[in-house]
Backbone as XML, in Angstrom:
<?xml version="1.0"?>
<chain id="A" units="angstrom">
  <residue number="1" name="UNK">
    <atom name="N" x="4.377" y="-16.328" z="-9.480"/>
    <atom name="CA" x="3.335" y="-15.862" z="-10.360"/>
    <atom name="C" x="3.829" y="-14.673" z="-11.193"/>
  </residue>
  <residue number="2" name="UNK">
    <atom name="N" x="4.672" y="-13.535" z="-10.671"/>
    <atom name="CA" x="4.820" y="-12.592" z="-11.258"/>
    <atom name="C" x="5.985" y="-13.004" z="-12.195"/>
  </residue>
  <residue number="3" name="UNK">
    <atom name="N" x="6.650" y="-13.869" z="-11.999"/>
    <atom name="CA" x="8.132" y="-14.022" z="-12.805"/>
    <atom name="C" x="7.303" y="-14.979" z="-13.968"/>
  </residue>
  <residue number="4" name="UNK">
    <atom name="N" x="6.036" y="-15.900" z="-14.208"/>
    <atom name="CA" x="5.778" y="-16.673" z="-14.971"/>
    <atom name="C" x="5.473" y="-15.190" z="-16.318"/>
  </residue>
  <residue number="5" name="UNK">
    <atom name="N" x="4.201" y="-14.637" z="-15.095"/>
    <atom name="CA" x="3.834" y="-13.310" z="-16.069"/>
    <atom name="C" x="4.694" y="-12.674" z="-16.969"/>
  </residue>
  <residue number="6" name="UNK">
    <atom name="N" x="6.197" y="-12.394" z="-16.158"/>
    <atom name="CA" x="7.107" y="-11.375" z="-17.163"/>
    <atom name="C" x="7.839" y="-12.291" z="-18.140"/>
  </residue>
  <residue number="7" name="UNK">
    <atom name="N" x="8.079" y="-13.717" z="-17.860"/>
    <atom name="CA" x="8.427" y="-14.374" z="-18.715"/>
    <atom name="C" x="7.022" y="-14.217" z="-20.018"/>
  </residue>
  <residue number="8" name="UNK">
    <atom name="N" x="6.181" y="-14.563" z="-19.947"/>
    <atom name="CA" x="4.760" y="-14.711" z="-20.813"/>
    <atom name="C" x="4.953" y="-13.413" z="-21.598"/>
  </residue>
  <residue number="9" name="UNK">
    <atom name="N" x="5.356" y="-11.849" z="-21.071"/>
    <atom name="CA" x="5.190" y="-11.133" z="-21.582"/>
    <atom name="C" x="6.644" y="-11.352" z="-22.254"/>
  </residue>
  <residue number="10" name="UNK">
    <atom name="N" x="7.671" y="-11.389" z="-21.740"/>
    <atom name="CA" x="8.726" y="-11.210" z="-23.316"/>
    <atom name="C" x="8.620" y="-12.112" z="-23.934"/>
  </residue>
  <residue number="11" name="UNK">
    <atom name="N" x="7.895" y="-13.617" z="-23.720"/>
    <atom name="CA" x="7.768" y="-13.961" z="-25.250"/>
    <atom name="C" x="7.135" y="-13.588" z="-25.884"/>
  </residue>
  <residue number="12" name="UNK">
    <atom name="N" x="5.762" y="-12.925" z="-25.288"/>
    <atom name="CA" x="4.718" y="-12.844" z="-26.399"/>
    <atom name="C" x="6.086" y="-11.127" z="-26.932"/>
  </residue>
  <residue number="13" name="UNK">
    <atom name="N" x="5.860" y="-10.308" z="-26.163"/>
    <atom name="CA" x="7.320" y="-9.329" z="-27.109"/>
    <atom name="C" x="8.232" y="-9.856" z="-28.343"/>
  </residue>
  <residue number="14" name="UNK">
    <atom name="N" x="9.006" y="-10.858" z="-28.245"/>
    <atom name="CA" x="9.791" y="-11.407" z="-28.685"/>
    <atom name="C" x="8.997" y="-11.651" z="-30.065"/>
  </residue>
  <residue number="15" name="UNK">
    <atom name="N" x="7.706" y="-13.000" z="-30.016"/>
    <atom name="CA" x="7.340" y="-12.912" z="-30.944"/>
    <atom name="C" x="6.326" y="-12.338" z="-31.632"/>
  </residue>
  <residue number="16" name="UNK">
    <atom name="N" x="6.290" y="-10.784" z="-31.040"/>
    <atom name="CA" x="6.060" y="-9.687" z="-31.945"/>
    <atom name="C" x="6.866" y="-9.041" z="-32.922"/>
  </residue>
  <residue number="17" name="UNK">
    <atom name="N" x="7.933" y="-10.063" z="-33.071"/>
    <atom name="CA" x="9.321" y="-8.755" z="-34.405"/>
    <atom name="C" x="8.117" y="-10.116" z="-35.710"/>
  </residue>
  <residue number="18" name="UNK">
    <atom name="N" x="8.133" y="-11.374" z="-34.980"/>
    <atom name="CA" x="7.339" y="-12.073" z="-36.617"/>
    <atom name="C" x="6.332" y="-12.262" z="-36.999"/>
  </residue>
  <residue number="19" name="UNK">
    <atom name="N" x="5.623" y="-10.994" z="-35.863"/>
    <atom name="CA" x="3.952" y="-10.910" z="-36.075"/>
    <atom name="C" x="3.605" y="-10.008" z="-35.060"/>
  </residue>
  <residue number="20" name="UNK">
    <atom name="N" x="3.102" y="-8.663" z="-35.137"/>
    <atom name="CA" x="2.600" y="-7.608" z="-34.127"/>
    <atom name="C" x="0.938" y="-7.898" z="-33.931"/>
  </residue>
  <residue number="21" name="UNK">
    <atom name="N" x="0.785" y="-8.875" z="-34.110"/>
    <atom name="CA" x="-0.377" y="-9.051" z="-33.687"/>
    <atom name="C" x="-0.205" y="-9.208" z="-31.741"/>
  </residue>
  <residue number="22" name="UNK">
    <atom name="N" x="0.850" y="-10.226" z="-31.464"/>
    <atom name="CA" x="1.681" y="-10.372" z="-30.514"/>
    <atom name="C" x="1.857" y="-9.496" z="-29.714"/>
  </residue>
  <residue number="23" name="UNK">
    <atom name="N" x="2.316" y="-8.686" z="-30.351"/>
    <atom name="CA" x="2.842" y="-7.261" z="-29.333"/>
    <atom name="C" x="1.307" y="-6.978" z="-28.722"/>
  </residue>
  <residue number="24" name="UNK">
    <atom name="N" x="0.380" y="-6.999" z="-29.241"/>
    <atom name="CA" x="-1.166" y="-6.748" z="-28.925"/>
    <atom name="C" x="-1.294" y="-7.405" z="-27.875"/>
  </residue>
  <residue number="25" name="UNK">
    <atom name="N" x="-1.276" y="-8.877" z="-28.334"/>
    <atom name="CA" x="-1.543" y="-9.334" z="-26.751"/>
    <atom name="C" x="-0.727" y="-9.246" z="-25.885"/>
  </residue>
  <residue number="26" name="UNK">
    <atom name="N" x="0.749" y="-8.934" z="-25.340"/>
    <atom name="CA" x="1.325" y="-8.694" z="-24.945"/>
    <atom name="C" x="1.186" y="-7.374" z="-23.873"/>
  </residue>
  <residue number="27" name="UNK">
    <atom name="N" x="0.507" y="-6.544" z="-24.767"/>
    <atom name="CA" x="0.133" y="-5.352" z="-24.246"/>
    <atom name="C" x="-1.157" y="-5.664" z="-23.179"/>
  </residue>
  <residue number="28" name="UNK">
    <atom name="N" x="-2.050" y="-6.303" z="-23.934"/>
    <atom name="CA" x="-3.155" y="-6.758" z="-22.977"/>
    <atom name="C" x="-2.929" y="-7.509" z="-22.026"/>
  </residue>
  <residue number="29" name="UNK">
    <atom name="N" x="-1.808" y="-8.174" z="-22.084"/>
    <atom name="CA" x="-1.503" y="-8.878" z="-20.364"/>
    <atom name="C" x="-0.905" y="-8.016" z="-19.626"/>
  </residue>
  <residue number="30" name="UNK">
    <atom name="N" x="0.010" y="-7.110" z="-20.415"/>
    <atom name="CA" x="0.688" y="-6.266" z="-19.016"/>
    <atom name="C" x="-0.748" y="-4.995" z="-18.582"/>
  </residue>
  <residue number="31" name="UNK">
    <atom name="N" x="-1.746" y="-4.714" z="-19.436"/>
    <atom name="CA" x="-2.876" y="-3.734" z="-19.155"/>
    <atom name="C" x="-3.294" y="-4.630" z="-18.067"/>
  </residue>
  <residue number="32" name="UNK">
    <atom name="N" x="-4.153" y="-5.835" z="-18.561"/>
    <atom name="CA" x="-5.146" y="-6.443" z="-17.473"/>
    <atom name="C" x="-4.424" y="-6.811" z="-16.026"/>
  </residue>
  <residue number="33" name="UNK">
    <atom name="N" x="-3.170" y="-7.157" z="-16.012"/>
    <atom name="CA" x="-2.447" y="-7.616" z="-14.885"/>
    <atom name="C" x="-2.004" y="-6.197" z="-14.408"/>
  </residue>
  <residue number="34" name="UNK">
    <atom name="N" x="-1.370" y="-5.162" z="-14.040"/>
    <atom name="CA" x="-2.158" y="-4.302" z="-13.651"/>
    <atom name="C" x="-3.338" y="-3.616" z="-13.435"/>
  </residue>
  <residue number="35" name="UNK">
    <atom name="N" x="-4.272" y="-3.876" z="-14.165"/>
    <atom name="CA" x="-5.778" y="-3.580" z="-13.689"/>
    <atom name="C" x="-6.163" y="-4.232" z="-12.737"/>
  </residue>
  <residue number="36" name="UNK">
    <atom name="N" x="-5.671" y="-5.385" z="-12.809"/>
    <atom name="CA" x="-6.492" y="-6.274" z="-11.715"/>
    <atom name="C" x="-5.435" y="-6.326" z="-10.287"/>
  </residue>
  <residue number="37" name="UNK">
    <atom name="N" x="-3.960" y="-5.383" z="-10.499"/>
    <atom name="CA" x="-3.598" y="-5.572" z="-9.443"/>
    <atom name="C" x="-4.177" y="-4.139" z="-8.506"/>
  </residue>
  <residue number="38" name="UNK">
    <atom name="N" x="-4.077" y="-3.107" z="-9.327"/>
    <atom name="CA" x="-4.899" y="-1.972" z="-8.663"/>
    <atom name="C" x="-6.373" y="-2.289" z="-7.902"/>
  </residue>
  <residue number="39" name="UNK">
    <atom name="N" x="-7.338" y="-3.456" z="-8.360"/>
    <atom name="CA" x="-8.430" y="-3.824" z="-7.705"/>
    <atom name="C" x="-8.526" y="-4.071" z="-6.848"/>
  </residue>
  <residue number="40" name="UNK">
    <atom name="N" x="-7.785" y="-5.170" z="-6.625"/>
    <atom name="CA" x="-7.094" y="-5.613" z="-5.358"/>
    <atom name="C" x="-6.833" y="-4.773" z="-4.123"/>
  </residue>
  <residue number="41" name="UNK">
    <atom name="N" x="-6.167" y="-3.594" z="-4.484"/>
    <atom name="CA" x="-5.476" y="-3.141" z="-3.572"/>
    <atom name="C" x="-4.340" y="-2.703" z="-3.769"/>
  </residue>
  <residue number="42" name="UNK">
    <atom name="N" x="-3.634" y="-3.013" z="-4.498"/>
    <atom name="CA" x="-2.277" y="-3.039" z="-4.283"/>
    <atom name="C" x="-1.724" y="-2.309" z="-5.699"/>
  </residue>
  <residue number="43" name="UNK">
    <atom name="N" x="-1.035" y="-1.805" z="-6.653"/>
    <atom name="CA" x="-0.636" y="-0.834" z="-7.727"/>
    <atom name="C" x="-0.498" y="0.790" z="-7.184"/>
  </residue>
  <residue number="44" name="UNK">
    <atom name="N" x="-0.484" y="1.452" z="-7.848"/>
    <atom name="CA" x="-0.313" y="2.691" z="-7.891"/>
    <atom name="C" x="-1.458" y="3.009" z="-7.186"/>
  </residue>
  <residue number="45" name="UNK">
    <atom name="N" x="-1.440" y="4.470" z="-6.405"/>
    <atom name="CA" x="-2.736" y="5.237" z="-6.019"/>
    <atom name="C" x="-3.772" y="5.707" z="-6.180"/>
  </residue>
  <residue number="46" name="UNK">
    <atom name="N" x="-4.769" y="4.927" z="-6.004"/>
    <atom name="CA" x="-6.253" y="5.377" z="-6.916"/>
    <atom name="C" x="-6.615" y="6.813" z="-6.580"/>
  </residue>
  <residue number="47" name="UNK">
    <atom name="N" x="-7.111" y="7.103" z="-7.880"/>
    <atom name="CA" x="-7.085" y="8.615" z="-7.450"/>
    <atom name="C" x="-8.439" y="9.448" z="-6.864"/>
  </residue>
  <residue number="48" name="UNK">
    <atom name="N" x="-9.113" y="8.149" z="-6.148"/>
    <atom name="CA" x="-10.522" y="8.156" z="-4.983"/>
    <atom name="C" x="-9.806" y="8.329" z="-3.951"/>
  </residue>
  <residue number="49" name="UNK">
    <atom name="N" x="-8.657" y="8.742" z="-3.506"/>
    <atom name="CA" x="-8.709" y="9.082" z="-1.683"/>
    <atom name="C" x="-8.458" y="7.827" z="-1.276"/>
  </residue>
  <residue number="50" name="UNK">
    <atom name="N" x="-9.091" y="7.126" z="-1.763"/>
    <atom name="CA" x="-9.134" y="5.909" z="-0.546"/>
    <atom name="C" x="-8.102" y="5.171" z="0.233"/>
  </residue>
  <residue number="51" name="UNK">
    <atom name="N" x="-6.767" y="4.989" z="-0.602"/>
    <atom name="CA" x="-5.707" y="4.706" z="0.090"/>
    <atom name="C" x="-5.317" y="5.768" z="1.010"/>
  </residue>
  <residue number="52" name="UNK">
    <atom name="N" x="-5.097" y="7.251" z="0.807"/>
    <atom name="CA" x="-5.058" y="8.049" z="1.815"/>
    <atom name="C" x="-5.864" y="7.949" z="2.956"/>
  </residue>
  <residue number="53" name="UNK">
    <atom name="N" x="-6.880" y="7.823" z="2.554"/>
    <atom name="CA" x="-7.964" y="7.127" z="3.521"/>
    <atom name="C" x="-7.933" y="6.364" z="4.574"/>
  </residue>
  <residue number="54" name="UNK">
    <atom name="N" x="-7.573" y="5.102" z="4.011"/>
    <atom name="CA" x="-7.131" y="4.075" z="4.907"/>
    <atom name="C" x="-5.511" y="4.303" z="5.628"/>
  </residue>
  <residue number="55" name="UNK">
    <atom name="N" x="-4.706" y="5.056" z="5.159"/>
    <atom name="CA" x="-3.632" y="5.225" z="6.109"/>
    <atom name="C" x="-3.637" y="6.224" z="6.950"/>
  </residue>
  <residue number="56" name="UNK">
    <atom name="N" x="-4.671" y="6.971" z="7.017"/>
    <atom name="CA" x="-4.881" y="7.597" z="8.261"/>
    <atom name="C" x="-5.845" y="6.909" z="8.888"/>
  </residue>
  <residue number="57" name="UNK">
    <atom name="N" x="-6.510" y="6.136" z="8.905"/>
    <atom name="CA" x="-6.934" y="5.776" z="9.755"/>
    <atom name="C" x="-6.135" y="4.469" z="10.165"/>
  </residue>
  <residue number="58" name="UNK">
    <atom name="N" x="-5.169" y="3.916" z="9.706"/>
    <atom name="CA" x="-3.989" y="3.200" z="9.759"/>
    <atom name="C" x="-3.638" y="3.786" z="11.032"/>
  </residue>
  <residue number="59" name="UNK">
    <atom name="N" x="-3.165" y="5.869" z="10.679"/>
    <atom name="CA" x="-2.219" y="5.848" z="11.763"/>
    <atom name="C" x="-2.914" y="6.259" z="13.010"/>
  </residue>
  <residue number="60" name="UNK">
    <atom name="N" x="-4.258" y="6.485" z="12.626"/>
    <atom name="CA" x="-4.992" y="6.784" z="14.377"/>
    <atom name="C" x="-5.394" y="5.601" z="14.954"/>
  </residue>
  <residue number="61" name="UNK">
    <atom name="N" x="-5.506" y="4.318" z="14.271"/>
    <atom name="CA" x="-5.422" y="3.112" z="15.246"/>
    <atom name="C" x="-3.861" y="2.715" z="15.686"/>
  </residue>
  <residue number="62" name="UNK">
    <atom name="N" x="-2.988" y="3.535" z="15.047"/>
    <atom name="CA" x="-2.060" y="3.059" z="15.948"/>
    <atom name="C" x="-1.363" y="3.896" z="16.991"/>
  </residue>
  <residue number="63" name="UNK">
    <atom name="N" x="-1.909" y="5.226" z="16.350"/>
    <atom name="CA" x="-1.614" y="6.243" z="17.652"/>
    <atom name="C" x="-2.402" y="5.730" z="18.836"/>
  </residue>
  <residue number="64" name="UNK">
    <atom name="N" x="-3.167" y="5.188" z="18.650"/>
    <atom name="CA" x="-4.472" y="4.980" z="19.845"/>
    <atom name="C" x="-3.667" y="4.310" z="20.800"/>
  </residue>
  <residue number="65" name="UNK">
    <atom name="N" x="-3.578" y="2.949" z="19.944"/>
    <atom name="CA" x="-2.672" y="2.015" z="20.332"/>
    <atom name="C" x="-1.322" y="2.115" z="21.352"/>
  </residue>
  <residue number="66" name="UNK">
    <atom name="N" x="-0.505" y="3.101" z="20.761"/>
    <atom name="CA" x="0.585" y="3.292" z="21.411"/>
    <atom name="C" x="0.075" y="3.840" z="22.639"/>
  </residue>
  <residue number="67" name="UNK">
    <atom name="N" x="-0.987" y="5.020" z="22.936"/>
    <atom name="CA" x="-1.109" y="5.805" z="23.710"/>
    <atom name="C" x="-2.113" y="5.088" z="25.150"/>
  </residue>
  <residue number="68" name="UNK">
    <atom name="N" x="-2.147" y="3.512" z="24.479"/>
    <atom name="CA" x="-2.680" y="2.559" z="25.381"/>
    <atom name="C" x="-1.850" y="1.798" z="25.890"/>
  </residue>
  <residue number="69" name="UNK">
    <atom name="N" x="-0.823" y="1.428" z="25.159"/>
    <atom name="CA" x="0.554" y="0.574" z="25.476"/>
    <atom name="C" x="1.368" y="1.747" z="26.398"/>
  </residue>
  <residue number="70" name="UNK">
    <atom name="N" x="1.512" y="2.675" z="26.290"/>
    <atom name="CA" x="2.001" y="3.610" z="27.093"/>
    <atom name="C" x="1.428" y="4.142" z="28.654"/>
  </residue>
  <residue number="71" name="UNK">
    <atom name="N" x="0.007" y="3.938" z="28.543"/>
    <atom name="CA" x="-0.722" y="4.648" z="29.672"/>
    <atom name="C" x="-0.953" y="3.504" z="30.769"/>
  </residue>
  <residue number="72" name="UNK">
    <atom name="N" x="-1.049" y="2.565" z="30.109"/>
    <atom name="CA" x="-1.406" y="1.225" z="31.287"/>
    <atom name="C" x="0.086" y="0.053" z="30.866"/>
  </residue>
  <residue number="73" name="UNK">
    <atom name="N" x="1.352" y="0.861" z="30.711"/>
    <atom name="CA" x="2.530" y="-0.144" z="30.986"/>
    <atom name="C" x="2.840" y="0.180" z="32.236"/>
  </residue>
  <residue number="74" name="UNK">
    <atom name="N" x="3.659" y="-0.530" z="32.993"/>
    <atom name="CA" x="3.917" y="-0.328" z="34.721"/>
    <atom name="C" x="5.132" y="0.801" z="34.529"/>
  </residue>
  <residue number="75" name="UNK">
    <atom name="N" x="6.429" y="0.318" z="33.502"/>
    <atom name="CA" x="7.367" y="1.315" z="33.695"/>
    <atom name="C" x="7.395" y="2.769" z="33.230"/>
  </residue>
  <residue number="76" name="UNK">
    <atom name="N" x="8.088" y="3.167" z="33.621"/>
    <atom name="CA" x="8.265" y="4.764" z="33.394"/>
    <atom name="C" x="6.876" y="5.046" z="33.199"/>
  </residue>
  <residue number="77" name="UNK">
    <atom name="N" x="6.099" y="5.133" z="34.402"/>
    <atom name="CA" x="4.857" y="5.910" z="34.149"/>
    <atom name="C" x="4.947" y="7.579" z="34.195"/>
  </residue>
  <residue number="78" name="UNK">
    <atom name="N" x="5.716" y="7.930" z="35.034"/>
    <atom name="CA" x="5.813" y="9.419" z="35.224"/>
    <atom name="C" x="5.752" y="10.149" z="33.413"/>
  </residue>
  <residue number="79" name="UNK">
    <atom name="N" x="7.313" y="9.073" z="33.251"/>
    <atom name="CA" x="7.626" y="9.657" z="31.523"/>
    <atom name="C" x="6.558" y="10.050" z="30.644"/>
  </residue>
  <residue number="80" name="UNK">
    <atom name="N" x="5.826" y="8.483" z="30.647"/>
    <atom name="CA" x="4.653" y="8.365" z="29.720"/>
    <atom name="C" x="3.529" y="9.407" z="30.266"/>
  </residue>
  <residue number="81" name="UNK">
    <atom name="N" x="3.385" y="10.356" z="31.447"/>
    <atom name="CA" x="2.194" y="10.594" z="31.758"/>
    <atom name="C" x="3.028" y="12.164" z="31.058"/>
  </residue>
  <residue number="82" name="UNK">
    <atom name="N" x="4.080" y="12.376" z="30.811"/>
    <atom name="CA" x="4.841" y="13.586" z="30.759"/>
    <atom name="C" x="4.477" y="13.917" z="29.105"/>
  </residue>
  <residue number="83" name="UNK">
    <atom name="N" x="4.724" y="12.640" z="28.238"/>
    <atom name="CA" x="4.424" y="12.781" z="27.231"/>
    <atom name="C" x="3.063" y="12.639" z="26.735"/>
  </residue>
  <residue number="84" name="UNK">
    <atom name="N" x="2.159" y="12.058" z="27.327"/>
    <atom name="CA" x="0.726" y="12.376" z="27.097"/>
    <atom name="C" x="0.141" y="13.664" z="27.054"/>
  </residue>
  <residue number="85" name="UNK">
    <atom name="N" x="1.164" y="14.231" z="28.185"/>
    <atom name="CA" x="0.656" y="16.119" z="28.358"/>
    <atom name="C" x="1.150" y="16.301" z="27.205"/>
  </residue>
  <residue number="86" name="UNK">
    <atom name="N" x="2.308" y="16.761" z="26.752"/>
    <atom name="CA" x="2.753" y="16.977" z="25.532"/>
    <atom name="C" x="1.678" y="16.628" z="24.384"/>
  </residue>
  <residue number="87" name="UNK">
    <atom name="N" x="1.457" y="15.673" z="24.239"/>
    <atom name="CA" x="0.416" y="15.320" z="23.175"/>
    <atom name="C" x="-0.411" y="16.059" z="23.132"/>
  </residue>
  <residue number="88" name="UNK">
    <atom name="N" x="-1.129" y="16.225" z="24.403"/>
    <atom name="CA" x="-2.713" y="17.095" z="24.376"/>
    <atom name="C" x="-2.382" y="18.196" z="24.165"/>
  </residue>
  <residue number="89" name="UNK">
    <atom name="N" x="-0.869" y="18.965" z="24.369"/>
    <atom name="CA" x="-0.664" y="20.580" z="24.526"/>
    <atom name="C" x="-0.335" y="20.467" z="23.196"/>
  </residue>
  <residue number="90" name="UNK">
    <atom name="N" x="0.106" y="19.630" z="22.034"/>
    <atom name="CA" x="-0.044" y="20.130" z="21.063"/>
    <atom name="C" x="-1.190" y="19.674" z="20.007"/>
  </residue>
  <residue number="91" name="UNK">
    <atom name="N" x="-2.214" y="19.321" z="20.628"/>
    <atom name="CA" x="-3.604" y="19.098" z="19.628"/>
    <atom name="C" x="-4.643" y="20.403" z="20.045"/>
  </residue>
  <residue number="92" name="UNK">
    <atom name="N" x="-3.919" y="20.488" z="21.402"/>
    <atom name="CA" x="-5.676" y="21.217" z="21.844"/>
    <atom name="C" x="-4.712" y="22.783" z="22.030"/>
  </residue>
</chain>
């Protein structure tokens, strides 16, 4: 999809040297196809927080996570109970 797009855009480029009307639309596909990839999700960083947003809470479901995979695995429990202290001595 994206390689049809950049092809679409250098022709319509291309044949903007024998008509800039071209270059116009050209411009409007590379505007709207980024607009609509930022909607999505996915482009540059909206500048609402919200991706920051979601990667912290990204990383406290996976801190959680680990600190569950760690507390109820059978091995090296001592370790894991060593580094849990650690954890709490440096939040609290």
């Amino acid at each position: 999809m994206f390689a049809l797009l950049l092809v679409l855009v250098v022709v319509l480029f291309g044949l903007g040297f024998l008509n800039p009307l071209w270059w116009v639309a050209a411009a409007v596909l590379v505007f709207s196809a980024t607009r609509r990839g930022r909607d999505r999700g996915g482009g540059w960083i909206r500048g609402d927080g919200s991706d920051l947003e979601d990667y912290r809470d990204y990383q406290e479901r996976r801190d959680r996570q680990d600190r569950w995979d760690r507390r109820y695995s059978r091995q090296s429990r001592a370790r894991w109970r060593r580094e849990d202290r650690r954890d709490r001595e440096r939040r609290g």
